[in-house]
C-alpha positions as protocol buffer text, in pm:
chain_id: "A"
residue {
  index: 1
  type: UNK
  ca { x: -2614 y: 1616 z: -4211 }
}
residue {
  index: 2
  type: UNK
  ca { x: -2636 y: 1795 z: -4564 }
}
residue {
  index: 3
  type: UNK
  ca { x: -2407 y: 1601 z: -4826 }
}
residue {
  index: 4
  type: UNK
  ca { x: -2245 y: 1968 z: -4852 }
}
residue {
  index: 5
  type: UNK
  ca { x: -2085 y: 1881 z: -4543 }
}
residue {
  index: 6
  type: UNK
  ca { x: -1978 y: 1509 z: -4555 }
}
residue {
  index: 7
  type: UNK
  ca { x: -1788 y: 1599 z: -4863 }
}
residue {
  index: 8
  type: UNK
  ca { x: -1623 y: 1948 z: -4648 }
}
residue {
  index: 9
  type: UNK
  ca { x: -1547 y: 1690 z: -4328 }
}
residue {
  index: 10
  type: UNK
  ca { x: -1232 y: 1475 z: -4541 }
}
residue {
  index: 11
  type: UNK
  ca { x: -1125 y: 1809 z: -4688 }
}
residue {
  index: 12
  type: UNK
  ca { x: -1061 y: 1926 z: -4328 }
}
residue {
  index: 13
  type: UNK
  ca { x: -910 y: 1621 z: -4239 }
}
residue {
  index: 14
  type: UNK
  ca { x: -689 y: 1616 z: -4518 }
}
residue {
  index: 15
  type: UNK
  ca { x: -580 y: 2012 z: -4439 }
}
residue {
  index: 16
  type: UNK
  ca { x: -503 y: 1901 z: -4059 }
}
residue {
  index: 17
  type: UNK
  ca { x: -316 y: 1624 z: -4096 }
}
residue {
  index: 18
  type: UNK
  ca { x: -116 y: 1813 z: -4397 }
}
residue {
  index: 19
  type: UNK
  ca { x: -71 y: 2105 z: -4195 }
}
residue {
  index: 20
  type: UNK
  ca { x: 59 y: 1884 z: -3947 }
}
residue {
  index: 21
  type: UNK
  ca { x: 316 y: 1681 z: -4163 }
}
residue {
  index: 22
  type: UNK
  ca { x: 484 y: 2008 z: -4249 }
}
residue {
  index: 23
  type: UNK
  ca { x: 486 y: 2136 z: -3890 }
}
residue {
  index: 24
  type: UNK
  ca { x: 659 y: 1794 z: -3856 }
}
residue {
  index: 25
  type: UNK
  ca { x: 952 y: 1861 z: -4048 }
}
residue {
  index: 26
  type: UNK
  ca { x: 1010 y: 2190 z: -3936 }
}
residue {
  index: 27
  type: UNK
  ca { x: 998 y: 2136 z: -3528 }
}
residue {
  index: 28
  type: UNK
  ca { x: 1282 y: 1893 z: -3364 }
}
residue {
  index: 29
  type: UNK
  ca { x: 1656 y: 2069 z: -3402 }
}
residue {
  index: 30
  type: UNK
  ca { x: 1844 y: 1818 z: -3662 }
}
residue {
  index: 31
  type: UNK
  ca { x: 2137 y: 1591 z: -3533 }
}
residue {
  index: 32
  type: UNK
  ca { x: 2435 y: 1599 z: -3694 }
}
residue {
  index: 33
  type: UNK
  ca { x: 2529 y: 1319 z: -3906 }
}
residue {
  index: 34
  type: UNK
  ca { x: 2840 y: 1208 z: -4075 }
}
residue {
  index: 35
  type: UNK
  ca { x: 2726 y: 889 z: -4329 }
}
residue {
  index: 36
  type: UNK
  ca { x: 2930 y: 549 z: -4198 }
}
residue {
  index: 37
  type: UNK
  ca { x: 3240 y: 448 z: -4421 }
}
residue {
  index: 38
  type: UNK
  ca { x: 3153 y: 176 z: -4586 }
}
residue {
  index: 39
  type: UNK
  ca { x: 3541 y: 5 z: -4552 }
}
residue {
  index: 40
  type: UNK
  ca { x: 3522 y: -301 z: -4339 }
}
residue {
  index: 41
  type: UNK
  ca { x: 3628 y: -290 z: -3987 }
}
residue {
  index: 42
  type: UNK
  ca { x: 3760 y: -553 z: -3749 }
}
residue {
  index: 43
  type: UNK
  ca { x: 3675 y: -681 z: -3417 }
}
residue {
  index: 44
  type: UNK
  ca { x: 3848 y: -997 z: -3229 }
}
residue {
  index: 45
  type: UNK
  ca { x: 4150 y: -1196 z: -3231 }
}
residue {
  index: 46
  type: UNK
  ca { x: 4344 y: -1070 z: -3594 }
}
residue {
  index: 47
  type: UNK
  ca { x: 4462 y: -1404 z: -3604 }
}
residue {
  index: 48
  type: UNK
  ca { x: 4089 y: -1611 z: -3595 }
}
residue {
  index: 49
  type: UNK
  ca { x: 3896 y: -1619 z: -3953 }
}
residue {
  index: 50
  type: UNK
  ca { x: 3658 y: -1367 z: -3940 }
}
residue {
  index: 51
  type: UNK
  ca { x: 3252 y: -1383 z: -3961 }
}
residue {
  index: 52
  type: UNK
  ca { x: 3172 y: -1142 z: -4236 }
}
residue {
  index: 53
  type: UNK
  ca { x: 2883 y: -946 z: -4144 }
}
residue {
  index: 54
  type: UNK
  ca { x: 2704 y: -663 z: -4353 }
}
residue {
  index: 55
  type: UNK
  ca { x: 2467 y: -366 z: -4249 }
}
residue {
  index: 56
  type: UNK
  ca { x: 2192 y: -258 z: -4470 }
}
residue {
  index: 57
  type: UNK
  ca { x: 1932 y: -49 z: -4459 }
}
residue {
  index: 58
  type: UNK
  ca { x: 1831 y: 356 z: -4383 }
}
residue {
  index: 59
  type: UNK
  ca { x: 1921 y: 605 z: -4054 }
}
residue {
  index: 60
  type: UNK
  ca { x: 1871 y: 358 z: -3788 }
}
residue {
  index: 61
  type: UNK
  ca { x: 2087 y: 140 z: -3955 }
}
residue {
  index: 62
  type: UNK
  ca { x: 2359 y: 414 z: -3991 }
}
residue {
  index: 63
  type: UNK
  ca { x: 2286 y: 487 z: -3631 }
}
residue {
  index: 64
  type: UNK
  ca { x: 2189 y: 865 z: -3675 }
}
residue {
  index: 65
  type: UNK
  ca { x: 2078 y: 1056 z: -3319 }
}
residue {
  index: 66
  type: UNK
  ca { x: 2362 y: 900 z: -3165 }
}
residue {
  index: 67
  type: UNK
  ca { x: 2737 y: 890 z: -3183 }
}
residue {
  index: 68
  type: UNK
  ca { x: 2843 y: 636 z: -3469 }
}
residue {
  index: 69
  type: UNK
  ca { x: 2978 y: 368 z: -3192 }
}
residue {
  index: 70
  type: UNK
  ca { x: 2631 y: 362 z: -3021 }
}
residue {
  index: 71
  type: UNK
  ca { x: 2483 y: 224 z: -3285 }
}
residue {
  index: 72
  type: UNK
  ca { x: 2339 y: -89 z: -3405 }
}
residue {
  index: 73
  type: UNK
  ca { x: 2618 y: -195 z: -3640 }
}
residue {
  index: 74
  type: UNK
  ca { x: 2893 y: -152 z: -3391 }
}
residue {
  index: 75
  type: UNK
  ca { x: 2682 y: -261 z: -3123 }
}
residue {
  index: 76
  type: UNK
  ca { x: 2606 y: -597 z: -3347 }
}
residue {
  index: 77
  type: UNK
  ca { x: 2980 y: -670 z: -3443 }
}
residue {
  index: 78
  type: UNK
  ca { x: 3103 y: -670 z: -3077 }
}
residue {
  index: 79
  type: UNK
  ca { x: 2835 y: -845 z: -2938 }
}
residue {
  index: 80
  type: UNK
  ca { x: 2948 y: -1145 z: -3192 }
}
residue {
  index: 81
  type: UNK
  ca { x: 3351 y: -1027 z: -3109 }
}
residue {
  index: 82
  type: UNK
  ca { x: 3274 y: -1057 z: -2745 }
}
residue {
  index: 83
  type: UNK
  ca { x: 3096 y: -1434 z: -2812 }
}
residue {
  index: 84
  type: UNK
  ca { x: 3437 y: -1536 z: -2942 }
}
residue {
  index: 85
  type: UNK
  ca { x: 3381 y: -1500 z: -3295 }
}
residue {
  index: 86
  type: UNK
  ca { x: 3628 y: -1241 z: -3488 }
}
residue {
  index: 87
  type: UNK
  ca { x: 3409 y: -1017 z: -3702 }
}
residue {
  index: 88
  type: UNK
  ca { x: 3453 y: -768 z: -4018 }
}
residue {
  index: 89
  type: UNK
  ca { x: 3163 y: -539 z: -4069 }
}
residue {
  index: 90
  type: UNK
  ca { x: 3071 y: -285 z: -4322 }
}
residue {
  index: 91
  type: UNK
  ca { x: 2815 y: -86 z: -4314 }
}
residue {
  index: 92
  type: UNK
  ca { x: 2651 y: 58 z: -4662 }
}
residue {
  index: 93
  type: UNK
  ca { x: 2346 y: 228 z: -4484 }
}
residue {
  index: 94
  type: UNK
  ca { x: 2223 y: 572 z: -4617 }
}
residue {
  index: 95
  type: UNK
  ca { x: 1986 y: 805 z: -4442 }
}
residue {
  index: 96
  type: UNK
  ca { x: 1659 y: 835 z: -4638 }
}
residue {
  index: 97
  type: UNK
  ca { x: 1676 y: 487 z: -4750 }
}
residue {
  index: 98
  type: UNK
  ca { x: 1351 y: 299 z: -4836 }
}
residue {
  index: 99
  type: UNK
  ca { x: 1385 y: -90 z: -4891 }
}
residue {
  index: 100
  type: UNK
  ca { x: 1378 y: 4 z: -5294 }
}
residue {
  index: 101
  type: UNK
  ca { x: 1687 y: 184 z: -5249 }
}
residue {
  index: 102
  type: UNK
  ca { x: 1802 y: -139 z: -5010 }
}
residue {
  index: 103
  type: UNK
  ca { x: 1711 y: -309 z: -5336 }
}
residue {
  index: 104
  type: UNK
  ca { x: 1856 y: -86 z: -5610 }
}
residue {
  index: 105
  type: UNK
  ca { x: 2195 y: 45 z: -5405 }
}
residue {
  index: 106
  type: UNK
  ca { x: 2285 y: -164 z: -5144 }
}
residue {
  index: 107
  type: UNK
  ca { x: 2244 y: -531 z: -5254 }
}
residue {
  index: 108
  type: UNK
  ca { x: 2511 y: -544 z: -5526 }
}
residue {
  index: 109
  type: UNK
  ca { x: 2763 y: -443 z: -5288 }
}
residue {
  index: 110
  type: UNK
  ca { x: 2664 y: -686 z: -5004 }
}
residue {
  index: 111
  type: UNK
  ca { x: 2691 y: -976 z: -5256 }
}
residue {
  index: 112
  type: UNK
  ca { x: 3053 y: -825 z: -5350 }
}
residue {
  index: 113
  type: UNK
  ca { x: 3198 y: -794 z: -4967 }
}
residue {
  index: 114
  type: UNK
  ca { x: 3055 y: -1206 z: -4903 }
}
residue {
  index: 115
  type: UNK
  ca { x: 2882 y: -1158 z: -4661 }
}
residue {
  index: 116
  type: UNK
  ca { x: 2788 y: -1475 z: -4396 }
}
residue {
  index: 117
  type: UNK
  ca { x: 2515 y: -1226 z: -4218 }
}
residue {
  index: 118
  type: UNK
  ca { x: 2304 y: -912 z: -4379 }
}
residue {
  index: 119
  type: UNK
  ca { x: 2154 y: -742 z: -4070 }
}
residue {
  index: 120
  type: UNK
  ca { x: 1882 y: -487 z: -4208 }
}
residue {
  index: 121
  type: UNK
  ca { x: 1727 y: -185 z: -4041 }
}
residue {
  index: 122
  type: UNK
  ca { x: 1468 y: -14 z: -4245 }
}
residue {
  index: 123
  type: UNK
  ca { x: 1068 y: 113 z: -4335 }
}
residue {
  index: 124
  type: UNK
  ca { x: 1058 y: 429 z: -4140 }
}
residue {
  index: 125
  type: UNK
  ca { x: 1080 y: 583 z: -4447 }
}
residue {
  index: 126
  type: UNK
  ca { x: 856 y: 334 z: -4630 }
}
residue {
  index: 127
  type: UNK
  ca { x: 575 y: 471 z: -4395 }
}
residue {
  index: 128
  type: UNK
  ca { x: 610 y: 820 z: -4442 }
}
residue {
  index: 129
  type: UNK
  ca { x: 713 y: 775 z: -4840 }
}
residue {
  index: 130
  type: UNK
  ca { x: 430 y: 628 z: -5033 }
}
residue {
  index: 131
  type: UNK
  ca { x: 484 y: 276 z: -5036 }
}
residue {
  index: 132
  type: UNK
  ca { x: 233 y: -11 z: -5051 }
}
residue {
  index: 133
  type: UNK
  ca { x: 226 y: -304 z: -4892 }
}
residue {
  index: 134
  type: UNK
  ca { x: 240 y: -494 z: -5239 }
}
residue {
  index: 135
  type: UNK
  ca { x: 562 y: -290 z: -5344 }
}
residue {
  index: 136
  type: UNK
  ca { x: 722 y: -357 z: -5019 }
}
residue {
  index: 137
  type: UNK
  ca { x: 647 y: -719 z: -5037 }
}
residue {
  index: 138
  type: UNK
  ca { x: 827 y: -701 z: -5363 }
}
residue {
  index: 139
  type: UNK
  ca { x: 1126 y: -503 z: -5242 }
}
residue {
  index: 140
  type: UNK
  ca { x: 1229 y: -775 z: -4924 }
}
residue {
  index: 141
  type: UNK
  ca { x: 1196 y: -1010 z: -5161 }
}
residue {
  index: 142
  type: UNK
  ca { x: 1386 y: -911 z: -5404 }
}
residue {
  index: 143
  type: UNK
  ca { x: 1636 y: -811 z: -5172 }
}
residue {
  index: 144
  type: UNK
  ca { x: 1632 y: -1137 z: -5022 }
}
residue {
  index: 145
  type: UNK
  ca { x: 1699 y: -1316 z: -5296 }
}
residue {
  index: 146
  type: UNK
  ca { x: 1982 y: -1109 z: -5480 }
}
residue {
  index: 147
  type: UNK
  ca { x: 2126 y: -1217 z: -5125 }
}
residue {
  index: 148
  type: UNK
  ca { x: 2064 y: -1539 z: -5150 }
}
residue {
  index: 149
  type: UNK
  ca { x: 2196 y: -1560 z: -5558 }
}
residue {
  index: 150
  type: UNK
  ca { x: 2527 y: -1530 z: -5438 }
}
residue {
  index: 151
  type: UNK
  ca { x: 2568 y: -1749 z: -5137 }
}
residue {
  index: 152
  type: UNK
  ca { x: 2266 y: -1929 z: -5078 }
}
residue {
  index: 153
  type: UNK
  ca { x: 2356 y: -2027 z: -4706 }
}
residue {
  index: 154
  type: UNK
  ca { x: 2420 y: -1632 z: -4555 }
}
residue {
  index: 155
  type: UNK
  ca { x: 2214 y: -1529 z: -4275 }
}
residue {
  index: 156
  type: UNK
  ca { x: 1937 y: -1299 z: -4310 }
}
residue {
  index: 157
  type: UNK
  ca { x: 1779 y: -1060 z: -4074 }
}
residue {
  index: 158
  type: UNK
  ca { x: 1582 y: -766 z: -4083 }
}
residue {
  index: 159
  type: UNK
  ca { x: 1414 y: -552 z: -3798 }
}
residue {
  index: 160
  type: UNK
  ca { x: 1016 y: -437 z: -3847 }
}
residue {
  index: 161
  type: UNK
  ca { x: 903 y: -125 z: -3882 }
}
residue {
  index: 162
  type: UNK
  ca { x: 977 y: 96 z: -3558 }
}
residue {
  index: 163
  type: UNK
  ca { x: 651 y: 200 z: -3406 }
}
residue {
  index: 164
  type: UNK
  ca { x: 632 y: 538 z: -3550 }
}
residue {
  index: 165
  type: UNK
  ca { x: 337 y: 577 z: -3338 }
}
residue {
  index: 166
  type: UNK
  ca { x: 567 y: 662 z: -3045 }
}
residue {
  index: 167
  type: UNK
  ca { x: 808 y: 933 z: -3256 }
}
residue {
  index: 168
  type: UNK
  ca { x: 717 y: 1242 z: -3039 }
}
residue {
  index: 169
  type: UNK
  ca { x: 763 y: 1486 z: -3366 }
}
residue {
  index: 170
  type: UNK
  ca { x: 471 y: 1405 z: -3529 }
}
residue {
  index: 171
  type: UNK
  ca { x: 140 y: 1556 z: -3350 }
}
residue {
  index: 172
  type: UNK
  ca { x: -184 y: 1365 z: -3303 }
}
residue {
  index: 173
  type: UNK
  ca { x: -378 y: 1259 z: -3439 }
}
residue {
  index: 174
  type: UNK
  ca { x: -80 y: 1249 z: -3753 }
}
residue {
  index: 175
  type: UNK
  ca { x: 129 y: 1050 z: -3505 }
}
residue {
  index: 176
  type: UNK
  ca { x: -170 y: 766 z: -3468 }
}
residue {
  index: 177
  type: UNK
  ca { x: -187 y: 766 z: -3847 }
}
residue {
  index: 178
  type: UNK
  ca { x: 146 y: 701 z: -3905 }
}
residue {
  index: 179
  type: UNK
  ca { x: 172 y: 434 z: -3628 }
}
residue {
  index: 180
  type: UNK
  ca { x: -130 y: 270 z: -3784 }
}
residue {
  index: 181
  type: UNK
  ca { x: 106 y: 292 z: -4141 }
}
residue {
  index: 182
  type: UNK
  ca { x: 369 y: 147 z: -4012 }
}
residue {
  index: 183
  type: UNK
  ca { x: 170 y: -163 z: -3824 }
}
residue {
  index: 184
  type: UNK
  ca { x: 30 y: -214 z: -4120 }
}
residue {
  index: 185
  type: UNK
  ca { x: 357 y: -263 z: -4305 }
}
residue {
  index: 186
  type: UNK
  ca { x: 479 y: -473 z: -4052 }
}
residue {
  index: 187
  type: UNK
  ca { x: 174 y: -711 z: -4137 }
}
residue {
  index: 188
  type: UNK
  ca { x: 358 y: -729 z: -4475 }
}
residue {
  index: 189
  type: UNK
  ca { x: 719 y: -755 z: -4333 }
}
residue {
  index: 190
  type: UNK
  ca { x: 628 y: -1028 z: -4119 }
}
residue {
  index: 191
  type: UNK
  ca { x: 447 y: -1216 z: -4359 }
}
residue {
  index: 192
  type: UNK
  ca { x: 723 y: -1173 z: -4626 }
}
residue {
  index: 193
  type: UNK
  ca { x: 950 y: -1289 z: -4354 }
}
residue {
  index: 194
  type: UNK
  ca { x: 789 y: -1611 z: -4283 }
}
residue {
  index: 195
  type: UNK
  ca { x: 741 y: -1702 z: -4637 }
}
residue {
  index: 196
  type: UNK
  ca { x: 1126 y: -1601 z: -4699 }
}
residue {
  index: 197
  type: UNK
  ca { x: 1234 y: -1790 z: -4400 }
}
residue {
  index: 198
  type: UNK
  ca { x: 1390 y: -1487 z: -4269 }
}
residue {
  index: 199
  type: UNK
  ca { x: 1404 y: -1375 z: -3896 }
}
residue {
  index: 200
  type: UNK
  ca { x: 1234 y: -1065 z: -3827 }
}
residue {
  index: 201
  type: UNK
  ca { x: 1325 y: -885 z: -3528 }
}
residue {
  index: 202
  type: UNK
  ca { x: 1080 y: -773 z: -3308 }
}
residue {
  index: 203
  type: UNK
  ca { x: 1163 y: -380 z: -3287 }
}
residue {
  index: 204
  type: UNK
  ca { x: 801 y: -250 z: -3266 }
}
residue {
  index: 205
  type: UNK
  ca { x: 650 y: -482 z: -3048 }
}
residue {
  index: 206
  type: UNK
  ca { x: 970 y: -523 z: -2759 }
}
residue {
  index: 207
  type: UNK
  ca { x: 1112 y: -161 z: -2801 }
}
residue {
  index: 208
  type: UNK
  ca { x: 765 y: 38 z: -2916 }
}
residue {
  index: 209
  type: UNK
  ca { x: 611 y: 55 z: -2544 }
}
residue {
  index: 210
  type: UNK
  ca { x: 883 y: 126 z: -2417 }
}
residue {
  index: 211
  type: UNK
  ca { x: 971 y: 449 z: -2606 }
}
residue {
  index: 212
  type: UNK
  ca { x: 569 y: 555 z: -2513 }
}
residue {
  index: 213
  type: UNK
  ca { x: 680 y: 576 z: -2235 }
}
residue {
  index: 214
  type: UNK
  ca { x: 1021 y: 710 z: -2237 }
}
residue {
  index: 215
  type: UNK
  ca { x: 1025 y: 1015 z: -2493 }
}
residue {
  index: 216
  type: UNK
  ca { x: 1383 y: 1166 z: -2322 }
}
residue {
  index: 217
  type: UNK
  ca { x: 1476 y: 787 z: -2523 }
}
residue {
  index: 218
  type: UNK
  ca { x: 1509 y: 972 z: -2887 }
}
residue {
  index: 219
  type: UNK
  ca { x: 1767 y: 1263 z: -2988 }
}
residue {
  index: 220
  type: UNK
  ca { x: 1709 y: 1583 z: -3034 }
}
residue {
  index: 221
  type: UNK
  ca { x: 1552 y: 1556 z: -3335 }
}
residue {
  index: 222
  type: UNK
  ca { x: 1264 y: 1411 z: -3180 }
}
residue {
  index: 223
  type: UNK
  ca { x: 1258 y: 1131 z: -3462 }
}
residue {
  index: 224
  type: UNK
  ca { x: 1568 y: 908 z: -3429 }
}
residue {
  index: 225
  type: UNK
  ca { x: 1686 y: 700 z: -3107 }
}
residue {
  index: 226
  type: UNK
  ca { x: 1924 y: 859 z: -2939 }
}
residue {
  index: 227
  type: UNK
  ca { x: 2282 y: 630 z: -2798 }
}
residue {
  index: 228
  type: UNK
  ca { x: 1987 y: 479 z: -2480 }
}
residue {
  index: 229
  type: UNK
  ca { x: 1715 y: 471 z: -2722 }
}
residue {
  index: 230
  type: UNK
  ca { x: 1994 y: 245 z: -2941 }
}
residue {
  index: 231
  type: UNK
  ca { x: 2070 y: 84 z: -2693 }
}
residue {
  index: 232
  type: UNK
  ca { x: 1712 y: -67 z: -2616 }
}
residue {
  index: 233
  type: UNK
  ca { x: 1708 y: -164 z: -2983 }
}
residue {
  index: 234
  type: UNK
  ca { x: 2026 y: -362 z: -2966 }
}
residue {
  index: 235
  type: UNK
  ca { x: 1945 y: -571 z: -2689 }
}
residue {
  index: 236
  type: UNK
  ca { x: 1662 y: -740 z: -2878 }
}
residue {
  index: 237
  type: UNK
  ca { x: 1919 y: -715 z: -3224 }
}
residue {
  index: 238
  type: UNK
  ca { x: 2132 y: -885 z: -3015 }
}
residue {
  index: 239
  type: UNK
  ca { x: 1976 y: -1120 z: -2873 }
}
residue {
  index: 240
  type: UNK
  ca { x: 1856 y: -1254 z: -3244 }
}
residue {
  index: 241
  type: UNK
  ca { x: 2171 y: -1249 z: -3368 }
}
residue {
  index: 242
  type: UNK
  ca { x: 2330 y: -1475 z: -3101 }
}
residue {
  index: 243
  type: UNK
  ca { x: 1999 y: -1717 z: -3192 }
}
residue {
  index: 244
  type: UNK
  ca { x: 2094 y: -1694 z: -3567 }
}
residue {
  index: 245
  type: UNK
  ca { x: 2452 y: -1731 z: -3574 }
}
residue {
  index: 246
  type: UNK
  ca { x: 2500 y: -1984 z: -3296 }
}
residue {
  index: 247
  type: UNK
  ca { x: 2648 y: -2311 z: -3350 }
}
């Protein structure tokens, strides 16, 4: 093949999968989406001391494609209510997030409300933005241990990456690419996990098959779960938050 066309052959690529990132953004009608208030709400007996437990991270966390109470946050607060255990939660979530804003926006205010448990949802956006896998290493741990500077005994979790290479809005081959993204930042999230001694939830690999093969399991949008697709998430959320907060 003439070097004339090796050289044309990643220009077309480039123009395809471009093409296809803005097609993207302009298919899938947009949910509507109020942002959570960030006051702390109750769940349990008013009378019990309550486990304080904080929500950080981007949509998923703020539980956009489904209505507010379908979400993980709710969802995680009554699953600990309904254990027994009297719960305030507060949610500081913002759509777009990437674990840098986690890092820049949301920290300070975690460490404020005392939290006992930081449950974090993010990296969608991390795999469509431009960040490395050395600069998210850098953000969960930094994130980690503003955390941990202020009480060094809360609980940490944080779900991986969703497998973006089931989001029915992005066209192949642009939807392979981005799944093969965001497995690759999982590599680093479950890494920095370990060496943080922080549980990672399994999102991608318990939930990601199953929303292959379910697409009527994300909103409208074609991008976010929608309340079902939530509710598959939250039964593995759930199911390591009983492990980490149990007695």
């Amino acid at each position: 093949m003439p070097l004339r066309r090796l050289l044309v052959l990643p220009l077309l690529a480039a123009a395809l999968l471009g093409a296809e990132a803005a097609w993207a953004l302009l298919v899938g009608e947009e949910v509507p989406y109020t942002p959570p208030s960030t006051e702390p709400q109750r769940a349990g007996d008013p009378a019990d001391p309550a486990l304080r437990l904080v929500v950080l991270g981007d949509s998923t966390a703020a539980g956009q494609g489904a209505p507010y109470e379908r979400g993980i946050a709710v969802g995680a607060a009554r699953t600990l209510a309904a254990r027994g255990r009297a719960v305030t939660w507060s949610n500081l979530a913002v759509s777009g997030a990437q674990w840098s804003d986690v890092r820049a926006d949301q920290v300070q205010r975690a460490a404020e409300l005392d939290a006992d448990v930081v449950l974090i949802s993010a990296g969608a956006n991390d795999v469509t933005g431009a960040t490395s896998g050395g600069a998210l290493r850098d953000d969960i741990t930094a994130v980690v241990r503003g955390l941990r500077a202020s009480d060094p005994d809360v609980t940490i979790l944080m779900t991986g990456v969703p497998d973006m290479g089931s989001t029915p809005r992005f066209p192949q081959p642009l939807r392979w690419l981005v799944g093969e993204r965001a497995e690759s930042l999982n590599g680093v999230v479950r890494t920095t996990g370990a060496a943080l001694d922080v549980a990672v939830i399994p999102i991608p690999e318990r939930t990601g098959p199953v929303f292959r093969r379910d697409h009527s399991l994300f909103s409208v949008d074609r991008f976010h779960p929608d309340a079902r697709g939530y509710a598959v998430w939250r039964e593995v959320i759930d199911e390591a938050l009983l492990a980490a907060v149990a007695p």
